[in-house]
N, C-alpha and C positions, 0 to 999 in steps of 0.2 A: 756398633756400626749401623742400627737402622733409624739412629737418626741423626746424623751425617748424612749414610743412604737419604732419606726420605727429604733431607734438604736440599742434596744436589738435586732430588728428581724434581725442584722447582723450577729446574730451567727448561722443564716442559714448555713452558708459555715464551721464550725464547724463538723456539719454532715454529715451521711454517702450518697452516693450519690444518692443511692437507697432510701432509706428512704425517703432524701432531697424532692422527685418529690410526695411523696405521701402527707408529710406535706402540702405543696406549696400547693398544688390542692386545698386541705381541706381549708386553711384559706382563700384563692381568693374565693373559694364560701361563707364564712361566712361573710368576709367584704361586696361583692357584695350584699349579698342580707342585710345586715345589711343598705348597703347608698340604698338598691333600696325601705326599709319599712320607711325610713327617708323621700324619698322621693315625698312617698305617703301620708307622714304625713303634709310635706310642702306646699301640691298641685301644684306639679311639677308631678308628675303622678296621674293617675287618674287609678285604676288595674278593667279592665272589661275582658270575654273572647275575645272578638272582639281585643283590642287593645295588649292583650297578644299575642293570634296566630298572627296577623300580626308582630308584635316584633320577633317571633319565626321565623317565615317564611322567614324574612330578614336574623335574623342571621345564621338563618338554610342553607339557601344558601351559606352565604362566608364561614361556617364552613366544607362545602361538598366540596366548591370550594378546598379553601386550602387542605383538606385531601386529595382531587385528584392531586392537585400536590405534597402531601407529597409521596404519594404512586410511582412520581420517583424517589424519593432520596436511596443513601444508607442509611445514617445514618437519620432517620427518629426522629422527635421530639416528646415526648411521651405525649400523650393526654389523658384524659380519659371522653370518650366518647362511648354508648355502640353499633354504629355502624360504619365501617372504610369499605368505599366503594374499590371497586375492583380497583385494578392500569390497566393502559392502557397496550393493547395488544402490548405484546413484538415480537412476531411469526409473520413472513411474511402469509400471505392466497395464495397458489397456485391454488387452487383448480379453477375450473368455477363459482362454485356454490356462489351462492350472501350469507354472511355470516354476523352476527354482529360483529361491530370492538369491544363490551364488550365484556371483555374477560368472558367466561361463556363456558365449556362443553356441556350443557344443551341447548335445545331452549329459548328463550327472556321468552318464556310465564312457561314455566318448572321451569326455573331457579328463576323467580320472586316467584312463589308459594314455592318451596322449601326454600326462603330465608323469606318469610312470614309466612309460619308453623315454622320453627326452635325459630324465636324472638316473634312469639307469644307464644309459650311453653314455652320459659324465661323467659314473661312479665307472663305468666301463675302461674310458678313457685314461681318467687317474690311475686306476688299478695297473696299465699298461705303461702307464708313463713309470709308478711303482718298480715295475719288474726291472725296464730297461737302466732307471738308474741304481737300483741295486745288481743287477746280473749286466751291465754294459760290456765289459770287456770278453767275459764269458759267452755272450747273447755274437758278439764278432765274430767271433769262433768257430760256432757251431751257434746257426740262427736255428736250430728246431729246440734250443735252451727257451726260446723266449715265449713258445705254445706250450712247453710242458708249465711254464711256473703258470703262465694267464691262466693257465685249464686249474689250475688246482681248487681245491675246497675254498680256500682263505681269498683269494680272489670271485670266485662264486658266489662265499656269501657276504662278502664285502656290497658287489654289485643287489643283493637279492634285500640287503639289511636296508640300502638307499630305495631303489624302489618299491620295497614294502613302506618304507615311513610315508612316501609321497600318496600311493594307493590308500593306504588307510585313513591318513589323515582327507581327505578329496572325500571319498567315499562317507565317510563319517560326518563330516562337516554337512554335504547334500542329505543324506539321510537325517541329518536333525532338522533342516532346515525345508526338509517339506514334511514333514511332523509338524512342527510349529507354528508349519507359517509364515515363518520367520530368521534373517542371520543375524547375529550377533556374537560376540567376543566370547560369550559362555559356551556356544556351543564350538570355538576352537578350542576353546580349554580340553572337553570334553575331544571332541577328534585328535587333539597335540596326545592327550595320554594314550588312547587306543594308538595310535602312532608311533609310539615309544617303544613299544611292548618290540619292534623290527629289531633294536639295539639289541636284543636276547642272540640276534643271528653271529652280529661281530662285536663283542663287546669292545669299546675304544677309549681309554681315558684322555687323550686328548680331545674327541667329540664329546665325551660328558662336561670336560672342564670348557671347550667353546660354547658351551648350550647355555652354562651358568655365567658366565660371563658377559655371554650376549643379555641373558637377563637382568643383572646386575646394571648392566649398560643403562638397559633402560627403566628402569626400578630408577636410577637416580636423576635421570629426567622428569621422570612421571612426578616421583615424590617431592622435590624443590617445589614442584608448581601447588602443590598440596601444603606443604608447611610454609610458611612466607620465613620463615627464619632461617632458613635454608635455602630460597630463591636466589640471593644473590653469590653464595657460594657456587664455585666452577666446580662443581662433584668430580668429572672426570678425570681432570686433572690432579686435585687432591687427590683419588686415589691412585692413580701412577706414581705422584710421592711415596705413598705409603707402600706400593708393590716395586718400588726402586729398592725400599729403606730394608726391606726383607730380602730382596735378592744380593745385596751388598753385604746384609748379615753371614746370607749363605754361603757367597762365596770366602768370606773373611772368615770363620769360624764353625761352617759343615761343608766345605768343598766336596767333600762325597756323594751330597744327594743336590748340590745345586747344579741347575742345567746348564749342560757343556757351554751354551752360547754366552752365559751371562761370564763364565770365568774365562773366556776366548777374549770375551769383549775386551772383563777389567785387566784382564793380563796384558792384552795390547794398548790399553789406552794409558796404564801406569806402568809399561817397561817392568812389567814380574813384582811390581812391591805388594802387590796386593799377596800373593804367594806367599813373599817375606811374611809378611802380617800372619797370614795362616799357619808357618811354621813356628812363628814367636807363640802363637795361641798354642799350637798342640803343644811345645815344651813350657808353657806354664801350665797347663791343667795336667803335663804329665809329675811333674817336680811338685803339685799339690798332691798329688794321689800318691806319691812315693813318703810325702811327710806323712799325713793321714796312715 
């Protein structure tokens, strides 16, 4: 099945172009984590918080690196990601006065607190919207359900894991960059890992598999422009084939670990044959295993 999968998922280019970037996104995260639960199954990973946050903390760097050099482009590649650092200071500094080259209005230490209350009142907000659609009819009830869940640990440090990454990285970034003198892409690298280190609070595998995927995103922008024999290849779309061709596998042949949406999808869109398919499949590997 993945490549059938990965042929229909040609008719990516079909669609509208807007659209095209929000599909895209959505299945590179269901495949991803789809081969990274495969691969925990394998014993090829092993999912602990230790080994998660340092996984984070790596990606977390080349994906801050690249978005700081996305932040000189015009035409910029679209990502979704829910923090996009500041681009390098375009304005000459006349003044005497010793200044940070981040570009910020604010002082280092103002600006960082101001960017840590904003994404903590986000991370606040979701965590809220969280509760009420999981506890909704209960929350009707008795509305003092919907304080005890917000107040919990896991909502705490949900809120505490987002504005640590934003604090750290700010903080980190300023502090290299009046060191040196200087901002540049290296030293997001450098602030994106020290920023990682927050994931330790709420480990989340769907934020680690968005983190790499965003990077991914743009690694095949980047790299096309670097290889010319790859410049006129559409990378993003070839890989949606290729993350179709492996969800189609999963649903036809590991319906147990592939994501609910993708066998909601294929059940609705082929009236239950794709089902059929998967029951034909387990009674021939089970009629093999009974000869054997």
């Amino acid at each position: 099945m993945l490549i059938p999968g990965a042929c229909a998922g040609l008719t990516i280019f079909i669609d509208h172009v807007n659209r095209r970037k929000i599909v895209m996104n959505t299945f590179y995260n269901m495949a991803l984590e789809y081969l990274y639960v495969r691969a925990q199954i394998a014993g090829i990973v092993r999912r602990s918080a230790p080994v998660d946050t340092i996984a984070f903390m790596v990606i977390n760097a080349m994906l801050l690196s690249l978005l700081h050099k996305e932040s000189t482009k015009k035409k910029k590649t679209p990502v979704f990601w829910f923090f996009i650092p500041e681009s390098e200071r375009i304005e000459i500094n006349t003044s005497t006065q010793k200044t940070c080259p981040v570009p910020h209005k604010e002082t280092c230490w103002r600006s960082a607190l101001q960017a840590t209350t904003k994404y903590s009142a986000l991370a606040g907000a979701l965590q809220a919207l969280r509760v009420v659609m999981a506890k909704g009819s209960t929350i009707a009830n008795d509305p003092t359900t919907f304080f005890r869940e917000f107040c919990s640990k896991r909502t705490g440090a949900g809120i505490l894991s987002v504005g640590g990454y934003v604090f750290l990285y700010k903080v980190a970034r300023c502090a290299l960059a009046l060191r040196y003198g200087s901002d540049n892409y290296q030293h997001s690298a450098i602030a994106g890992l020290a920023a990682g280190t927050a994931f330790w609070l709420q480990p989340n595998t769907t934020i680690l598999t968005s983190a790499l995927i965003a990077t991914i995103r743009l690694l095949l922008d980047y790299l096309p422009r670097q290889l010319k024999a790859l410049r006129e290849w559409p990378m993003p779309e070839v890989l949606f084939a290729l993350c179709n061709g492996i969800l189609f596998h999963a649903r036809c042949m590991d319906m147990a670990h592939c994501p609910r949406f993708v066998i909601h999808m294929m059940d609705t869109a082929t009236r239950n044959r794709s089902n059929t398919i998967y029951n034909t499949y387990l009674k021939l590997i089970n009629s093999v295993q009974l000869k054997t």
